[in-house]
C-alpha positions, 0 to 999 in steps of 0.5 A: 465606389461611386467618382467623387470629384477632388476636394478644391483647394482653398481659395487663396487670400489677396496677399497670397495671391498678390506674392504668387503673382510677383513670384510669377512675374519674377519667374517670367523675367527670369525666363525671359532675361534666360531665353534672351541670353539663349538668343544671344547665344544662338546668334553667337552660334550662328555666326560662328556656323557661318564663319565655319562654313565660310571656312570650309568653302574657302577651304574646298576652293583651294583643295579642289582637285581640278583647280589645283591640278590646273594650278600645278599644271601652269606652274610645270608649264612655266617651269619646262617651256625652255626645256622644251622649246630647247628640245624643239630646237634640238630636234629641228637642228637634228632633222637638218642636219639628217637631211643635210647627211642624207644629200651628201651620202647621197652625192658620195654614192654617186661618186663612188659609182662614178669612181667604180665606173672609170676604174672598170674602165681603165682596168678593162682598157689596160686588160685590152693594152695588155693584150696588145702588148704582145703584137706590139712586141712582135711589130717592134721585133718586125720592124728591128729586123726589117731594119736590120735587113734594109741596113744591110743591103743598103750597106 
């Protein structure tokens, strides 16, 4: 079968053709009032995506783990700085009065081994008056009899 072109359609009259063109130009406005609602819309959407967006920056700044962990931070901070400025005057006072025990401990040591000292003293000094006792026993029997005698002969 030899390629035969399609038969042509028949040509239209003026008045068909001039409703085929308004249809056409019905349905272009149709289009074009539709693609300019669609615009519209883009353009709704769009700010609405912006919006979003600007939402959601907003909303990464406030939950962003460093700049609130700063936040919480400043705030303990604010909250502990008499608490610990009252533990730093504790340990002030605490360091002194260690200090203060430690010279004084010091000072009754010294005491106490000058104490031990003179008692050493005065107890090696009575053991020596103890050993005397007896010659002074014996000096004052001595001197009884030896009065005895020079009473006696003088009587």
């Amino acid at each position: 079968m030899p390629d035969r072109p399609p038969p042509a359609p028949p040509a239209l009259s003026d008045v068909a053709l001039r409703e085929t063109l308004d249809l056409l130009g019905q349905v272009v406005a149709s289009m074009s009032a539709r693609i300019d609602k669609q615009g519209e819309r883009i353009e709704a959407l769009a700010k609405a995506v912006e919006k979003i967006r600007s939402a959601a920056k907003r909303t990464e700044q406030q939950t962003d783990p460093a700049a609130y962990a700063r936040f919480i931070g400043a705030e303990v901070e604010t909250a502990l700085d008499g608490v610990l400025d009252q533990f730093a005057a504790a340990i002030r006072a605490i360091r002194s009065d260690h200090e203060t025990t430690a010279a004084r401990l010091k000072e009754l040591e010294q005491a106490e081994e000058a104490a031990l000292v003179r008692l050493r003293q005065e107890i090696d000094a009575a053991a020596r008056w103890r050993g005397r006792v007896p010659w002074v026993w014996a000096g004052a029997v001595f001197t009884a009899l030896l009065l005895a005698v020079v009473l006696k002969g003088s009587l």
